[in-house]
N, C-alpha and C positions, 0 to 999 in steps of 0.2 A: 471660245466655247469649250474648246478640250482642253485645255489648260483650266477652267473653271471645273469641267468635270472632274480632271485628276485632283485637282485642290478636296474636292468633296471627299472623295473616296477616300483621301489620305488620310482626314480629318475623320474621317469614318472609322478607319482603322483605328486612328490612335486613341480615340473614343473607346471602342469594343476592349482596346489592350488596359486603357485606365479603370476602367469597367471589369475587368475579368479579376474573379476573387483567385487568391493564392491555393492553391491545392484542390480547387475544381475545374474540373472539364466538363466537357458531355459527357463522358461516359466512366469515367474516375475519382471518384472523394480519395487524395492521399494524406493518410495519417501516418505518426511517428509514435516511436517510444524506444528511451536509451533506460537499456538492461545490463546488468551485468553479468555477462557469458563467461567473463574468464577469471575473476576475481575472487574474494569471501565470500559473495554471495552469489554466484555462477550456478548454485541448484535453485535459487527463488527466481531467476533472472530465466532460465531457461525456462520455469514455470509458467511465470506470467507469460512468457513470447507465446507458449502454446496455448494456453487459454484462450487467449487473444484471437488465436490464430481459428482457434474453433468455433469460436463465435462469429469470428468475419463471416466464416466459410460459410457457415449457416445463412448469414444475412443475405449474402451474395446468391447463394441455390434458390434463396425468394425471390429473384431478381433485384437485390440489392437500394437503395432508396434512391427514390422519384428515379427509375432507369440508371443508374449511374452504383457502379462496383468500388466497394472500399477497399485501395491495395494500403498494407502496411508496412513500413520502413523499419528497422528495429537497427541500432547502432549500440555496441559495447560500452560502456565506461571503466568496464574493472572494476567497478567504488571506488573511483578516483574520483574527486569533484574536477578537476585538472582536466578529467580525460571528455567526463561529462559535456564542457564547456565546448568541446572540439566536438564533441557528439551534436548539440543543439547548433553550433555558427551549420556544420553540415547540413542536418535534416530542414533548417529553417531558412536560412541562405541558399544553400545548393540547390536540397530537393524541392524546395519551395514546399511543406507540408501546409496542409490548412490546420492541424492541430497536434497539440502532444499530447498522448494517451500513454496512461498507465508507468510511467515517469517512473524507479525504483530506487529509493534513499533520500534521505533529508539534506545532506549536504551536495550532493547530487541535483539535486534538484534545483534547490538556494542559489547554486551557480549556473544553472540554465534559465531561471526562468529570467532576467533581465535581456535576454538575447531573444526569449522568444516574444516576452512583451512590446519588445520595438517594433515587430512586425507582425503585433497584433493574435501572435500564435497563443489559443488557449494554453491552460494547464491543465487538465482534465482529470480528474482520482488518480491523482499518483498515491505510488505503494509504497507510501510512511506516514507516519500519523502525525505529524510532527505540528505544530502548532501554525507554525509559518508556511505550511500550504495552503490556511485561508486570512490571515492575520501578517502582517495587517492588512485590513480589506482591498480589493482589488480586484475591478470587473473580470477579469481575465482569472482567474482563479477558482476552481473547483473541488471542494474534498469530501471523501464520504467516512474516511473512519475518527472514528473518536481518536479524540490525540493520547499520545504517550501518557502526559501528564493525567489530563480525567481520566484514562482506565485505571492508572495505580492508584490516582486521588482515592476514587471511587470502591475500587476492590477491596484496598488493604486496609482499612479500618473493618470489612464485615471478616477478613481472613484473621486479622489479630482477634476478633472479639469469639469466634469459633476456636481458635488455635489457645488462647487463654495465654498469648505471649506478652512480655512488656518490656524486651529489648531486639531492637530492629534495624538489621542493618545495612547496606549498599553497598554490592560491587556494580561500576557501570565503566561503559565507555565514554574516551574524555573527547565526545565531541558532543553535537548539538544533540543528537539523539539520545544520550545517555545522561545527560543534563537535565530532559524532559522528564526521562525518569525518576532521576534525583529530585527535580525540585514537585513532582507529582508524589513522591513518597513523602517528602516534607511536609507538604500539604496534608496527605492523608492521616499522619502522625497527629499534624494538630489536632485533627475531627477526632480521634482517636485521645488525645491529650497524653500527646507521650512525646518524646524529643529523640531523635536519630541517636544510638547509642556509638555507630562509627561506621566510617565508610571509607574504600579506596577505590579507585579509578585505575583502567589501563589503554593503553594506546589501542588506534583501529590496527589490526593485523594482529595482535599480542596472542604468540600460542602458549604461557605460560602464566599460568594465575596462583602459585605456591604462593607467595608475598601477600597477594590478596588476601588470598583465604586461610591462611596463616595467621593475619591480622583482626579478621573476622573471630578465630577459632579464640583469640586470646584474650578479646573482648567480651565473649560467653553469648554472640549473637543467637538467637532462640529462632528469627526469621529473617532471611537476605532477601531482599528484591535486586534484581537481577536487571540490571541496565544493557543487557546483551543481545547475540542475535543467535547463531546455531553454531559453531564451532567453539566460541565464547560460553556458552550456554554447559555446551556438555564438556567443555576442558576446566571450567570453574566446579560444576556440580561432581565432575570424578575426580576431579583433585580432593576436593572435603571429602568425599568418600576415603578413599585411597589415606586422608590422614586420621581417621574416624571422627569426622562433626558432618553430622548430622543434625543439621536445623530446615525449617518448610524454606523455600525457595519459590519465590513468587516472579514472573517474568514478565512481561508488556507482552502485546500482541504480534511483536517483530519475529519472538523465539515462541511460537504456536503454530507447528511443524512439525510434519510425521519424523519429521530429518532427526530431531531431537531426541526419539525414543529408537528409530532407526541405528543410528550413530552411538548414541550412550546407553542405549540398552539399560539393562536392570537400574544402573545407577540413577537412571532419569525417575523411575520410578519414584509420584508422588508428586512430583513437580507439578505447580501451577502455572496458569497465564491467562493473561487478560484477552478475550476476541470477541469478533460478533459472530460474522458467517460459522458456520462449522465445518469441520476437517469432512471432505466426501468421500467416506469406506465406500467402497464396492458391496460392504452387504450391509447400507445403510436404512435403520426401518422404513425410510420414506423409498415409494419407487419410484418416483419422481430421480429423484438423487442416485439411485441404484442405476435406471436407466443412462443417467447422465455421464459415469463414470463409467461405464461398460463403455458405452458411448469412446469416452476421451483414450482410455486403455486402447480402445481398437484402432483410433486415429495414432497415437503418439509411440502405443508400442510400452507405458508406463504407467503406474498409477497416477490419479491426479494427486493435486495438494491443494489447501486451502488458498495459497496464491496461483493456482492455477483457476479459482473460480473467481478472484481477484481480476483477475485479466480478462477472464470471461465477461465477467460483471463490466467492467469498463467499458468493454466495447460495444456490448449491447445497451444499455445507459446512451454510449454516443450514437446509434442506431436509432432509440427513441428519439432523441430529442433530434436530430438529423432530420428527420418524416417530419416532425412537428415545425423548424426551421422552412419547410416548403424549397419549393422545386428550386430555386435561388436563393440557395443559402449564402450568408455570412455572419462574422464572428456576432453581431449583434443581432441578429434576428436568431440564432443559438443560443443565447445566452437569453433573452426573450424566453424560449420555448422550458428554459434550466429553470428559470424563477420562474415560471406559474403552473409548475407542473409536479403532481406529490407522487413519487413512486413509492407503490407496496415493498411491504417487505417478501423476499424469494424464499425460494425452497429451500436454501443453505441456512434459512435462520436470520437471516441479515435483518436489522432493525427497518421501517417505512422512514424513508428518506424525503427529506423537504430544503430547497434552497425560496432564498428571497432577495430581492433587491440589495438588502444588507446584508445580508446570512451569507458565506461561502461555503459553512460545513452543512451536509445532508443530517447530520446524526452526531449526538456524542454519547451514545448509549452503549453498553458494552457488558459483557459477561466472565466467568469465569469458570475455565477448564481444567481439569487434571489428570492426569497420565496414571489410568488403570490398567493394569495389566497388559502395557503395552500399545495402548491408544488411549487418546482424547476422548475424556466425557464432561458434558455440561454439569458443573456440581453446585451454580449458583446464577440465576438466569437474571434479566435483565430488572425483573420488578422487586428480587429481594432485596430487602433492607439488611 
């Protein structure tokens, strides 16, 4: 009889342990996301942590969902896909997280997500628009921005038919993300019936773009799109200053970033870029937003950034659908709650989001901005032609 009893218990046990999902407790939902603290991108990277970090905190002061507090992991990459790699076996392997949130880089990401798919770890709006965050389809996959490609598709035929230009040309970076941009420009040209007049590429880390833009100046480029991010952004656009060509400069949503007017000052001025959300001033007409960023400045000590609402956005997103997931969540009864469930568009501007059994993007709608006197303003919104 007590050998009968301990047999049960044991069996009991090992039941509860096959049974228990990765990354909940009773009293803890843990999530991850690998940022980049110390690399190129170390000011988006610390953005998003905070974002993130503000939303938690709010969800938690409600008492957090169904009883249970969401702590978050946050691991460096550098923008190494290298390092990335060591970032997700850790967070996924080690911490055992139940999800990756708010993931930063396309090639970054590329190389974590087959580590966290084996062990069933969502990928949840990471921050790159890149194609291959929902394509090719795959349950496990989440994205809400329009990709690289449909924002230049989309922009730069309405920016050439305003600007009255008919040669257009491309500097981008030579990896996947700057690809997107390239072949979205190509794209865009067709709709436009114009053909690429000339383009060069530069490596990720490159602080010298004379060559580039040197090559641009001697082909009589009228408009560059811009395959870059924010260092890349303002070291290309003050170079062509610096040698006098001046042609319109149009960017994807990577380089839509106070960093940009920040860092390059006057020279930035005029520059465009593709986004949805909008950059949150401090003394934003909405007070909703004005609230929100008093708010973040008083937590962080900084103003925000549009990836800082990025982050925010993500986690809140994983809050919904979490409550909706019920008191015994897993990966699939979350992904249940992702596909039948339409989220409004928010205070930042952000387009109404919709996933579906097939669909893994929320939206590919997107707008265009340009750097007036110093800040971002909307100068062509989502419905013009």
């Amino acid at each position: 009889m007590k050998l009968q009893t301990t047999l049960a218990i044991a069996a009991l046990t090992l039941s509860c342990a096959a049974s228990a999902q990765q990354g909940i407790s009773k009293d803890e939902i843990l999530i991850g996301s690998i940022q980049d603290l110390s690399g190129p991108l170390a000011g988006y990277g610390k953005q998003a942590r905070s974002g993130m970090q503000m939303a938690l905190d709010e969800v938690n002061e409600l008492g957090g969902i169904h009883g249970r507090k969401i702590k978050l992991l946050v691991e460096d990459s550098g923008y190494d896909p290298r390092k990335a790699i060591l970032a997700a076996q850790k967070l996924v392997t080690q911490d055992k997280i139940f999800m990756m949130v708010g993931h930063i880089g396309t090639a970054q990401n590329e190389a974590a997500m087959p580590i966290q798919f084996e062990k069933e770890v969502i990928n949840f709006l990471p921050i790159t628009a890149a194609r291959s965050m929902y394509e090719p389809f795959h349950r496990f996959k989440f994205s809400i921005a329009s990709t690289y490609f449909e924002q230049i598709h989309g922009a730069l035929p309405k920016l050439i038919r305003q600007k009255s230009v008919t040669k257009v040309c491309a500097i981008y970076q030579d990896d996947d993300f700057g690809l997107e941009v390239l072949k979205g420009t190509e794209e865009g040209l067709k709709a436009a019936r114009l053909t690429l007049t000339d383009k060069a590429s530069f490596k990720r880390g490159a602080t010298d773009f004379s060559s580039q833009v040197a090559k641009m100046q001697a082909s009589g480029c009228e408009l560059v799109v811009l395959g870059t991010i924010i260092r890349e952004t303002v070291g290309t656009i003050g170079t062509a200053r610096k040698m006098g060509f001046n042609p319109v400069f149009l960017g994807s949503s990577a380089a839509y970033t106070d960093l940009i007017h920040k860092i390059g000052g006057k020279a930035t001025e005029g520059f465009y870029a593709t986004m949805t959300a909008q950059f949150p001033y401090a003394d934003d007409p909405s007070p909703a937003v004005r609230r929100w960023a008093t708010k973040y400045r008083t937590q962080f000590n900084e103003d925000p950034s549009v990836i800082s609402v990025f982050g925010y956005t993500a986690v809140n997103m994983f809050a919904t659908a979490m409550r909706d997931a019920g008191a015994r969540p897993t990966p699939a009864k979350f992904i249940r709650a992702m596909e039948f469930t339409q989220i409004p568009g928010d205070m930042f501007g952000a387009p109404p989001l919709k996933f579906t059994p097939t669909r893994r993007l929320g939206s590919d709608e997107s707008r265009l901005s340009q750097i007036q006197d110093g800040r971002w303003k909307v100068v062509i919104d989502y419905t013009a032609k």
